[in-house]
N, C-alpha and C positions, 0 to 999 in steps of 0.2 A: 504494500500500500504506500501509495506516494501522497505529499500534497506540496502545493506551491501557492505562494499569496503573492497580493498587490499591496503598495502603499496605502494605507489611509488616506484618507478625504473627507471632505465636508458635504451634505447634502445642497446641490442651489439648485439645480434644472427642475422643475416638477414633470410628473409622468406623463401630463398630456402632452408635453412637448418633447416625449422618450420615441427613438427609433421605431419601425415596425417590429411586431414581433413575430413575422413571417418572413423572416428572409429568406433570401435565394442561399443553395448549395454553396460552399467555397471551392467549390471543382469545377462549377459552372464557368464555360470561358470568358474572359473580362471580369470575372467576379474577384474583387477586393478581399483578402484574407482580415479576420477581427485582429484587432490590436485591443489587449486586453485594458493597457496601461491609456491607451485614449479613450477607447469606447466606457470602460467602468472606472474612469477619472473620480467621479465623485462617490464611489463604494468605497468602503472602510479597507474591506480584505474580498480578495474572489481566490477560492480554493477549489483543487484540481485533485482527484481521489481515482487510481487506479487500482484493479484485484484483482491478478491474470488467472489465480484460483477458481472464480467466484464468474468472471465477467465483469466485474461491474467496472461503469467508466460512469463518474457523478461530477458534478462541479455544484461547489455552493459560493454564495454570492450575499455577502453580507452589506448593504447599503449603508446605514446609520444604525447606531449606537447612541446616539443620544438621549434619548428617552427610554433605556432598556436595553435588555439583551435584544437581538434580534428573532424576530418569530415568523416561520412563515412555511409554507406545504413542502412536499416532497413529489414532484414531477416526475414520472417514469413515461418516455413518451419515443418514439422510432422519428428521432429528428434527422433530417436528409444529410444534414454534414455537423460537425462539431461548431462549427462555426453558426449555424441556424442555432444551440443549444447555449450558445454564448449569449448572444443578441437577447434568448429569451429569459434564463436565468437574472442577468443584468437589467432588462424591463420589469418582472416582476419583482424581484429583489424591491427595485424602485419604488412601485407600487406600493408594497408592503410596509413601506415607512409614511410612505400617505395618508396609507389605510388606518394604521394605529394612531396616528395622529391625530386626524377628526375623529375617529372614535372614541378617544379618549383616552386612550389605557397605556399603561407605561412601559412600554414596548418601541423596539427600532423596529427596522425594517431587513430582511434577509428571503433568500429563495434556493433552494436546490432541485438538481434536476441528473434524473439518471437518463443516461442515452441509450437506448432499444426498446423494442419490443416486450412491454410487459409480460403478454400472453404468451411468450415463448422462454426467454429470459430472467423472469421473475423466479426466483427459490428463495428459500429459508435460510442459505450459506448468504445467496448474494444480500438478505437485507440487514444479517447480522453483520456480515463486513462495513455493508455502510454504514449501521451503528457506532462503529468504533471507529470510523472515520469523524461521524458528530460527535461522536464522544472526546475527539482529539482536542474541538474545539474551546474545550472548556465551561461548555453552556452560553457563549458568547453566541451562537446560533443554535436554537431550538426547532423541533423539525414537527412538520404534521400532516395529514394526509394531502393530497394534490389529486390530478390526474391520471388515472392508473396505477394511483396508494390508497390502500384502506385502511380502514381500522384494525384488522386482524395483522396485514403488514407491519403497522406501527408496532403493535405488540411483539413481534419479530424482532425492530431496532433496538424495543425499551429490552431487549434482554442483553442487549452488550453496551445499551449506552441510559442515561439519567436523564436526558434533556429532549424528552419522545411527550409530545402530547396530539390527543383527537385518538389514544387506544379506545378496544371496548370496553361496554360499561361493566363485563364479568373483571376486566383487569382496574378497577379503577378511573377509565375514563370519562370523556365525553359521549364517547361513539360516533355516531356517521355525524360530522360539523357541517355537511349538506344540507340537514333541516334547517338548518338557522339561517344558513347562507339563504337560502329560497325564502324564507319568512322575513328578512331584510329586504331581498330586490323587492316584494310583492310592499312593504313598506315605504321604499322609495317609491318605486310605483304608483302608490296611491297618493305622494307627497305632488308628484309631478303632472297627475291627473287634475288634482286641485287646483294646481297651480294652472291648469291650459281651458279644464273646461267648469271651475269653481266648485265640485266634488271632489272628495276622495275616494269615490265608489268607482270601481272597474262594470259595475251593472251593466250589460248592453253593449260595452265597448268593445272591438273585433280587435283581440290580441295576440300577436304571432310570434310563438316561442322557437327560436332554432338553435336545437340542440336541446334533450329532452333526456341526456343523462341524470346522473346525480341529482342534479340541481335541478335542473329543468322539469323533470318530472315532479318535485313536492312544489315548483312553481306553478305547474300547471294544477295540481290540484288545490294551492291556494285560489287560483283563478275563477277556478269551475267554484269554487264556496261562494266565492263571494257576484255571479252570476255572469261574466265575460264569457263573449263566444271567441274562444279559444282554435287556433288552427298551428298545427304543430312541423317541424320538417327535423331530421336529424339525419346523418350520412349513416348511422347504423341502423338498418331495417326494425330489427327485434325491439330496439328502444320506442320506435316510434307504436311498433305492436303491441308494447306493453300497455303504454300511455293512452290508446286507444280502447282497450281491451277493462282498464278500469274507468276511462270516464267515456262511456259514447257518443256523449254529444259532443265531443272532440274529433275536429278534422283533419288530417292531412293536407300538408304541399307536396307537391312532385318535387320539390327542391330549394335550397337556400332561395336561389334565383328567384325562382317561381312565387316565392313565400316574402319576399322582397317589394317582387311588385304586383303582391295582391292589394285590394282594399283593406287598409291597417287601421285603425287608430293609436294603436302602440307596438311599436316593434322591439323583441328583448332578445338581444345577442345572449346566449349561455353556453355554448360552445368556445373555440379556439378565441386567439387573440388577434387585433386587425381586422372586424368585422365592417368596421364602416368605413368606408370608403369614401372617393368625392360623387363614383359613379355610384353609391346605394343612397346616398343623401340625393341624388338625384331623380332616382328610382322611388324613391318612399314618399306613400302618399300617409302616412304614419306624422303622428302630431309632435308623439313622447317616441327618444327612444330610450328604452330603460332594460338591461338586463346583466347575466350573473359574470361574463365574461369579464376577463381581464383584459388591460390594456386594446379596450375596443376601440380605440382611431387609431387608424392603419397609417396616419401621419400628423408630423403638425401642419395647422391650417383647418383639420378637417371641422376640430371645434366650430371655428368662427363659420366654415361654409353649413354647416347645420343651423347655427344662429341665423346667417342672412336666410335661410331655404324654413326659417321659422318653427322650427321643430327645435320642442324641448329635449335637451340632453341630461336625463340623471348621472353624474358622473358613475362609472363603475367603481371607483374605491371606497366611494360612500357607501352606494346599496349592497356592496355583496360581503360588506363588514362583518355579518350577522356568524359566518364561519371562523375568521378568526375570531369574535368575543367569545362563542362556543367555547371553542379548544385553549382560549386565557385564560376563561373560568375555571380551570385544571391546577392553574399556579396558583388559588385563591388556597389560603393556608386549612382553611375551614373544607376544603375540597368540593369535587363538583357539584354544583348544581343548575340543571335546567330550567329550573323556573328563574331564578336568579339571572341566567346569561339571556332566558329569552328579555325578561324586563330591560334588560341594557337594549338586548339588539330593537326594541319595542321606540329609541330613542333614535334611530333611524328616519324612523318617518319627520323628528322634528330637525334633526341634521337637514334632512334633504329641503324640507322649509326654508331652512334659515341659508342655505345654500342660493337658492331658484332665487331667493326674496333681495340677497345681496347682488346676484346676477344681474336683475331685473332693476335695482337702485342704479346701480354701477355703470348701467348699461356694458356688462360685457358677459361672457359666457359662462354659464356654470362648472366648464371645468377651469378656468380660470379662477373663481369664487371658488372655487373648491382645494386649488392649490393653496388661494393666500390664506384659506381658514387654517390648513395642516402645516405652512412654512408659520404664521403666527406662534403656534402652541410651539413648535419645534425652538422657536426664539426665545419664546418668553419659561415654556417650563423645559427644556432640552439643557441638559448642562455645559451649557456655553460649549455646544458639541462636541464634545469630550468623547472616549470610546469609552467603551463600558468593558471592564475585565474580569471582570466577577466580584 
C-alpha cells in the first residue's frame, strides 16, 4: 500500500464555479493529463492508495479542515481513465466542505473514490485494505457510503479502520444515509416550489426524476405522498422497474433526453455529476431545477444561463445535505439517532429559503447565494483555516 499527498491550501473557489465532473479519458488524443498540484491547488492533502493484493486503486481528497475533520462518501465507480477519477474526487471533495458548511455542523470537506467496477471488483480483502488506508489518515478524513458503497461495505472498513460512518444499524450505525439525502432534496424542493409558484406543495406539479437509485427512488416516493405526477428515466432498466412496480401511477421516459424535454414543472438530477448543461437549460421547459446529484453544472456560466432562461436553481449542496447530517449524527457522543438527524435535515427547507430569498434580494443566482452563505461560516467560525490534526 502506497500513499502520496499534496501541499495544503486554503478553500476560495466555490463548487459552482469547480471543473466538470465528467471529463474526457487522459488517453483521448489532444486530451491534457491532470496536474494534481494545479487542479487540487486549494485541497489540504489528495492521497493516492495502491493494493496489488486486493486491487484496489483509491485516491482520497481532503479539501478543508477548517471546521472539522473532513467527512465525506466512499465512490466505487469504473471511471474511463485515472484522470476522469481525479477531476471527480477533487469536485466532490469540494462540495463537501460546502455542504457542511451551510449545514451547519462542524465538519470540512473531503471525498474518496475507488477506481473499477464494483460489481466485479468489490471483496471483503479489497474494502478492509482501504480501511487501513483511512485509517492511515489519522481521522483527518472520515469515510461513508457513496456510489457503489453501502452500508454492509462500511462495516467491512470499520473492521480495520475507527473513522467508518453510514454502517448498519445491527453495527451501531446510521444505515442506508439515502433516506435522509431524498427527505432533504424533497425539502428543498418544496423551498423552491414556494418560492416560483407561492406553495410549498408539489400537489399536481409534473416532476421528472432521472436516476431512480438510492436516492431517487425514497425521492420519488416522497413525491407520490405528497401528490406530484411523477415521470421517472434511469440508465438501469430494473431501477426504473422497481420504482414503477411500487408506485403505478409512476411513468416512465425513454430516456434522460426524452425526460429533459418533456412537459416538466420540476426537473431533479439524482444521478451522475454535470447534469445541466447550456443545451438542457435550453431544453427545459421545467421552472425549478432541484435534485440529489452532485456537482450538477456541467460548467461555470451554467448558473447565470439558468437565471436568465428563468428557472429556479436549488443549489445541490444544500438539498442533498440530509445524507451527510445522517451519517454526522454517528459522531454525536450520545450516539445515533434518527429522529434527531431527520429534525436537522427538516432545516433544509428553511436553508433553501433563506438561500432563493438572498438570490432574489441580491439579484444574483442561488448558487452564488449559496457559496457566500458557506464561505461566510467558513470565515467567521473556521479556525482562521487552520488544518485540523486531531
Amino acid at each position: 500500500m502506497s500513499t502520496s499527498s499534496s501541499p495544503s491550501s486554503s478553500p476560495s473557489s466555490s463548487p459552482s464555479s469547480s471543473p466538470s465532473s465528467s471529463p474526457s479519458s487522459s488517453t483521448a488524443p489532444g486530451s491534457t493529463p491532470v496536474d494534481v498540484f494545479e487542479l487540487g491547488s486549494e485541497h489540504e492533502q489528495v492521497v493516492f492508495c495502491t493494493d496489488e493484493a486486493t486491487g484496489l486503486r483509491a485516491i482520497v481528497a481532503i479539501h478543508s479542515t477548517a471546521l472539522g475533520p473532513a467527512l465525506g462518501g466512499t465512490r466505487f465507480y469504473p471511471y474511463a481513465s485515472t484522470d476522469a477519477a481525479v477531476r471527480d474526487v477533487l469536485d466532490l471533495s469540494r462540495g463537501m466542505t460546502y455542504k457542511a458548511a451551510v449545514a451547519g455542523l462542524d465538519l470540512g470537506g473531503g471525498k474518496a473514490v475507488i477506481l473499477g467496477d464494483p460489481a466485479t471488483l468489490k471483496t471483503e480483502a479489497l474494502l478492509r485494505a482501504y480501511g487501513r488506508f483511512v485509517q492511515s489518515l489519522g481521522g483527518r478524513y472520515r469515510t461513508a457510503c457513496d456510489i457503489g458503497t453501502f452500508s454492509p461495505d462500511m462495516d467491512h472498513v470499520a473492521r480495520e479502520c475507527d473513522f467508518v460512518t453510514g454502517r448498519t444499524v445491527a453495527h451501531g450505525g446510521a444505515g442506508d444515509s439515502s433516506v435522509l439525502t431524498a427527505y432533504g432534496v424533497f425539502q428543498g424542493m418544496r423551498a423552491a416550489a414556494e418560492s416560483v409558484w407561492g406553495s410549498a406543495s408539489l400537489a399536481g406539479r409534473t416532476v421528472g426524476v432521472a436516476g431512480v437509485g438510492k436516492v431517487g427512488s425514497h425521492l420519488v416516493g416522497h413525491l407520490v405522498e405528497d401528490g406530484a405526477d411523477v415521470v421517472v428515466t434511469d440508465v438501469h432498466g430494473p431501477a426504473v422497474d422497481a420504482v414503477l412496480a411500487e408506485h403505478p401511477g409512476v411513468r416512465a421516459a425513454a430516456s434522460t433526453e426524452a425526460l429533459v424535454a418533456a412537459a416538466l414543472d420540476v426537473y431533479a438530477p439524482c444521478a451522475m455529476g454535470g447534469a445541466i448543461t447550456d443545451e438542457v437549460v435550453d431544453t427545459l421547459s421545467a421552472k425549478v431545477v432541484c435534485g440529489a446529484a452532485n456537482n450538477q453544472l456541467a460548467h461555470p456560466g451554467v448558473e447565470k444561463h439558468l437565471m436568465d432562461a428563468g428557472i429556479t436553481y436549488a443549489p445541490d449542496y444544500v438539498v442533498n445535505a440530509g445524507g451527510l447530517i445522517q451519517v454526522a449524527d454517528e459522531l454525536d457522543p450520545r450516539g445515533f439517532s434518527f429522529e434527531r438527524a431527520q429534525q436537522r435535515a427538516s432545516g433544509i427547507l428553511e436553508t433553501t429559503r433563506r438561500i432563493l430569498a438572498l438570490a432574489d434580494d441580491e439579484r444574483i443566482s442561488p448558487a452564488v447565494a449559496a457559496d457566500r452563505i458557506a464561505e461566510e461560516r467558513i470565515r467567521s467560525v473556521g479556525r482562521l483555516r487552520s488544518i485540523w490534526v486531531g
